[in-house]
N, C-alpha and C positions, 0 to 999 in steps of 0.2 A: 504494500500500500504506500502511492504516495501522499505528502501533504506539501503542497504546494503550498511558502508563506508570502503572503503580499501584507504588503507596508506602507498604508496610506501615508506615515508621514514622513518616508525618504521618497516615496513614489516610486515602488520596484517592486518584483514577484520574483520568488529565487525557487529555484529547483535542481535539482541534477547538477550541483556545483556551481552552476550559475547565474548571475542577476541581473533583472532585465529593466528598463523602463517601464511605465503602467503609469495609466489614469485609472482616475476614480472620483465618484460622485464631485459634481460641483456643490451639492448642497453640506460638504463632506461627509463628517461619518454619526453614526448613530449605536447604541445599544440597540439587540434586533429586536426586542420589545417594544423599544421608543421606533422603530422606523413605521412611517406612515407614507399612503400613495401619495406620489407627485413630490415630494420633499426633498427630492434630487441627491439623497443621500446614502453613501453603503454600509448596509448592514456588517458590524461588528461580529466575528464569532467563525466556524470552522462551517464552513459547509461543502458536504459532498457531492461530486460532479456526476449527474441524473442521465447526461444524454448528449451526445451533440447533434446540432444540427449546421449540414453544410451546404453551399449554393455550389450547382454542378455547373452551373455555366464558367466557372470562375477556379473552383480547383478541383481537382484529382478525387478518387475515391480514398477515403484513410484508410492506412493500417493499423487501426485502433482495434484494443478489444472493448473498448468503450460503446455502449449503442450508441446507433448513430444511426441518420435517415437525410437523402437530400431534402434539402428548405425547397420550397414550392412557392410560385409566383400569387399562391391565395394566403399562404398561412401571415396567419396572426396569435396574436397574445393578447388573451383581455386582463385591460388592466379597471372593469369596471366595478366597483365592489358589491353593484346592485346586480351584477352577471352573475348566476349560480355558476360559470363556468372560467370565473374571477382565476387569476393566476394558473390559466393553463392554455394550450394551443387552440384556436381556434381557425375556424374558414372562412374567407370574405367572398362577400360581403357579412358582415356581423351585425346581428341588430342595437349590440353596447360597443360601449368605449374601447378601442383594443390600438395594440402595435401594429404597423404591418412589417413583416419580418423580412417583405424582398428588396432591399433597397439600393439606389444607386450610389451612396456613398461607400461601399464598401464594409460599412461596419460590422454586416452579419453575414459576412462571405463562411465567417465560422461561428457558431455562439453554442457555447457550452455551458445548459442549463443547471447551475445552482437550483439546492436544495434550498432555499431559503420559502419560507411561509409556502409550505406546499403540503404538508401534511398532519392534518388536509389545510387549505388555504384559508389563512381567516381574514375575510373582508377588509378593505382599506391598511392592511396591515404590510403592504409593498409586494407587486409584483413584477416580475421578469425583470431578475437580476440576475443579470447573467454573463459570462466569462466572455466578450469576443476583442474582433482586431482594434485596435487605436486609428484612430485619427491622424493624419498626416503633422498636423500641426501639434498635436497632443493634448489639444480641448478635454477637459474634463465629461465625466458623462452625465446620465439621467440616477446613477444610484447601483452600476455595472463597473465590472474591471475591465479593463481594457490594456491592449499588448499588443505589440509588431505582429502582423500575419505570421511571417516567416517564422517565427521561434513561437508562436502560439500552434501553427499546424506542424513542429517539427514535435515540440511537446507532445499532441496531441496522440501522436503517433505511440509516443510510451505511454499513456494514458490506458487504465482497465477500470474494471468496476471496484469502488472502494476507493478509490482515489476519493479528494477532497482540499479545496482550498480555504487556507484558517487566514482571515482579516485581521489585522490591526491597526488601531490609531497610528 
């Protein structure tokens, strides 16, 4: 098992002898107790990595034992707390509030689904927070870590189930 540590306050995730650059929350960080939707902020605490999802247009299939499933030009995440299907994949068109998860910035070329408020999901309590690429510039996020493609799909590759990444201030 690994445990990936990232560190909101030098701004880096280290693994495998290595440290990388990483964003995170602009609204920075939170206890995951105290995290609420929209708050722009990352949940505090060790959470275990659920799944990836990857866009085929853009890279290769992994060799992960991690699940994993190509992202699809409908899927979404709802992040509405009145959604009974609040903090999980959805298809669009959606009748609530939700992500769309195909985008052209590149940022969900990989996202790998934290366990955070997911079992089971309690309402406005923050959702889809989740591991994918950085930002060119290195903009902070929505309340998600974020990393280099490169060394986040190189990762990804040692990646199994039981794996987990532990947050700190």
């Amino acid at each position: 098992m690994t445990v990936f540590t990232a560190s909101c306050t030098t701004g880096t995730v280290s693994a495998f002898g290595e440290t990388h650059a990483a964003s995170f929350g602009k609204g920075g960080t939170c206890a995951a107790a105290d995290k609420r939707e929209g708050d722009g902020k990352t949940p505090l605490g060790t959470w275990p990595i659920r799944a990836a999802l990857i866009r085929p247009d853009r890279l290769p299939a992994p060799a992960t034992r991690l699940p994993w499933r190509w992202l699809r030009p409908w899927d979404g995440w709802s992040d509405a707390a009145d959604d009974p299907a609040y903090n999980r994949p959805v298809s669009t068109p959606h009748p609530h509030s939700h992500e769309a998860l195909w985008r052209d910035d590149q940022a969900y070329d990989i996202i790998l689904v934290l366990a955070h408020n997911d079992a089971p999901p309690i309402p406005g309590l923050g959702s889809a927070i989740f591991w994918h690429v950085r930002q060119p510039d290195g903009r902070a996020t929505e309340g998600c870590v974020a990393m280099d493609r490169a060394v986040l799909a190189r990762w990804l590759e040692a990646m199994a189930p039981g794996d987990a990444i532990a947050i700190s201030g």
